[in-house]
C-alpha positions in Angstrom: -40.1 -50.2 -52.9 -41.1 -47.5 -50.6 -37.6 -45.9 -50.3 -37.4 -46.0 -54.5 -40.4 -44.0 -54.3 -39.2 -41.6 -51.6 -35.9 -41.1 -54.1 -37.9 -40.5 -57.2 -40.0 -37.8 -55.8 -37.2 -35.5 -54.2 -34.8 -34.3 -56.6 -33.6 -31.3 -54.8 -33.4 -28.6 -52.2 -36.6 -26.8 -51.1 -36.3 -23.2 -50.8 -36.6 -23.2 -46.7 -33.7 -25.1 -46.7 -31.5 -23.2 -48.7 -32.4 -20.5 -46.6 -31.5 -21.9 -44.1 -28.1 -22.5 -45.0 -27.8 -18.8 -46.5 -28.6 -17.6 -42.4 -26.1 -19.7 -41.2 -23.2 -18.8 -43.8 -24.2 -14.9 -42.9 -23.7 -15.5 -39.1 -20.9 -17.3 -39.1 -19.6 -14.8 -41.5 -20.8 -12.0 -39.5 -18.7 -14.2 -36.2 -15.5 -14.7 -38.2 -14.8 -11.6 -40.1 -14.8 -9.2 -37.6 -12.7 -11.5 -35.5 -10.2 -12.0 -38.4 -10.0 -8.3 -39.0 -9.3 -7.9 -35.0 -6.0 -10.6 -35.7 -4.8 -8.9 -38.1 -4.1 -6.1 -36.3 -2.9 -7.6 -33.2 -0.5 -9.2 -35.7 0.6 -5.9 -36.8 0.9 -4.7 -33.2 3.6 -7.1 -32.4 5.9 -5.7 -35.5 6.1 -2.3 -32.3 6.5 -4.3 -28.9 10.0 -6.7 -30.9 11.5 -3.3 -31.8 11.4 -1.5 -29.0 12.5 -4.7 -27.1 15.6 -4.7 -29.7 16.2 -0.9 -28.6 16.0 -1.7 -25.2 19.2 -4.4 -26.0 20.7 -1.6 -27.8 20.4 0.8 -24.9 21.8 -1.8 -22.6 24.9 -2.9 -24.4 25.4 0.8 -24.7 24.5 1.9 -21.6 27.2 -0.7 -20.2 30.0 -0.1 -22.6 33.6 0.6 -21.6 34.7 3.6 -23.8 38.2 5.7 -23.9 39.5 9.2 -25.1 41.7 8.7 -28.0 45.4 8.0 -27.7 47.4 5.5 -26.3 48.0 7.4 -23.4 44.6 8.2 -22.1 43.4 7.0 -18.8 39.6 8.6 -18.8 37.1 6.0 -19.4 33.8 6.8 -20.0 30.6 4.2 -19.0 26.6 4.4 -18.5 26.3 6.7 -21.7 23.2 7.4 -23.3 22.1 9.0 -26.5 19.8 11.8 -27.2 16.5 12.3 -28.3 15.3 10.6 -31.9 12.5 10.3 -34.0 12.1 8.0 -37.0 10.0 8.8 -40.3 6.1 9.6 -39.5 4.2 6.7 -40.0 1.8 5.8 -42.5 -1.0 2.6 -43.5 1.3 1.3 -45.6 4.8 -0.2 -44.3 8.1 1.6 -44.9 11.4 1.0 -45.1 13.7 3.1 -42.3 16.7 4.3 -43.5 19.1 4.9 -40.0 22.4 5.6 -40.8 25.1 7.2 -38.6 24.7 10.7 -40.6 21.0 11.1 -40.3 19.6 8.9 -37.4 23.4 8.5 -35.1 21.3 7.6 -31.5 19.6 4.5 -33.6 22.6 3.9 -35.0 24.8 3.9 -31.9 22.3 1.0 -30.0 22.3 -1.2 -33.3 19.1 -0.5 -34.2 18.1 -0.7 -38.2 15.3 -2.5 -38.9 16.1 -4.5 -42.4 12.4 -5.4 -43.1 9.6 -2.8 -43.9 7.7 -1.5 -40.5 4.3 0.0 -40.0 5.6 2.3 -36.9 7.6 5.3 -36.2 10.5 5.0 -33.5 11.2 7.7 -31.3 14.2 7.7 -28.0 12.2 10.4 -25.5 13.5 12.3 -22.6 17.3 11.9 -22.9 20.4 13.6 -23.6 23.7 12.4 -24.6 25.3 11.9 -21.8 27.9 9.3 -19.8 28.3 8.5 -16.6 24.1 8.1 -15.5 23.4 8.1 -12.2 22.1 5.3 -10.7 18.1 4.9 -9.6 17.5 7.6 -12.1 14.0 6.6 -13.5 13.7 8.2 -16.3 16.4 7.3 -18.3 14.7 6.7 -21.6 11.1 6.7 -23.0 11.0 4.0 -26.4 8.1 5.0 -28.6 6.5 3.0 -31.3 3.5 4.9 -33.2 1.5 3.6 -35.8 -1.5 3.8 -37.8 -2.1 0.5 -39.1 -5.9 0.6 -40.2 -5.2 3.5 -42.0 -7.9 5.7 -40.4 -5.5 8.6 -38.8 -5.8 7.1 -35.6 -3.0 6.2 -33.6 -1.4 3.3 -32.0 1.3 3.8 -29.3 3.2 1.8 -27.6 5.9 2.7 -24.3 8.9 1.4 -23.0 9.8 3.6 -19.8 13.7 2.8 -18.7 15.7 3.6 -15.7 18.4 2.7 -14.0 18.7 0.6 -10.6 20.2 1.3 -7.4 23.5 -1.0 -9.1 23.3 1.2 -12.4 21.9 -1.0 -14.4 19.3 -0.4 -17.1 16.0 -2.0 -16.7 12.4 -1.2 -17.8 8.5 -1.5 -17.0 7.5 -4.8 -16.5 5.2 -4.2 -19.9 4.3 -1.4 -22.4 2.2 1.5 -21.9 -0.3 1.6 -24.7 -2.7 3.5 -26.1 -5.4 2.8 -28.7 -3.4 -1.0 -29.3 -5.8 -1.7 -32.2 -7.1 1.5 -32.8 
């Protein structure tokens, strides 16, 4: 009888605790969205550390190749060739597509790279020339650049692959990517 009387009388939420759930909605809110806005952009972040990766590949299987004057006849080979300098579009907020064909964007081109989804970054190959025959334990062999804006507030992201080659020719790179401004 006691408990009917209990239910009869409270037909609601006082105003405390509604308040009291508003305050906690606004700090979790004020927790979550700064940390969803800070994933959002490491997301984006990755789209710049896969392509360079995929240039590096490129560079390799370049770097490595066998090639031959023309003719049957020839006997000069030609290995450890590298491409020059490059630059992709600028980058903007929004994602673009990157047109590399072999008439407009050849050193992409000849290490495979072309994107086939939009990206947020602009590529660039750094301190080269087209060359074969490298050296071996030349350090600076390449320098991969990704650089993006991806907040849209004219602030840059960058991201660095330095490459050399080892005392056996080979092409290797840093053990990670210098980077400046990662989530701007």
């Amino acid at each position: 009888m006691l408990l009917q009387k209990f239910m009869k009388k409270r037909e609601g939420f006082t105003l405390i605790e509604l308040m009291i759930v508003v305050v906690i909605i606004g700090i979790l809110a004020a927790v979550a969205v700064p940390a969803f806005i800070r994933f959002v952009k490491r997301s984006k972040t990755s789209e710049a550390t896969s392509n360079l990766g995929s240039i590096y590949a490129g560079a390799q299987t370049y770097y490595n190749r066998e090639s031959y004057d023309q003719g049957l006849t020839t006997t000069t080979s030609y290995s450890h060739c590298t491409v020059g300098t490059a630059s992709t579009t600028a980058p903007t907020a929004d994602k673009h597509l990157l047109t590399i064909t072999s008439s407009n964007l050849s050193e992409f081109a000849d290490l495979g790279f072309a994107p086939s989804a939009a990206v947020l970054y602009q590529y660039e190959i750094a301190g080269s020339t087209a060359t074969c025959s490298g050296a071996a334990s030349d350090t600076t062999v390449y320098t991969f650049k990704a650089i993006g804006d991806i907040d849209g507030d004219s602030t840059m992201s960058t991201f660095e692959m330095a490459v050399g080659s080892d005392a056996e020719n080979s092409l290797y790179h840093a053990p990670g990517f210098y980077v400046i401004e990662e989530l701007e």
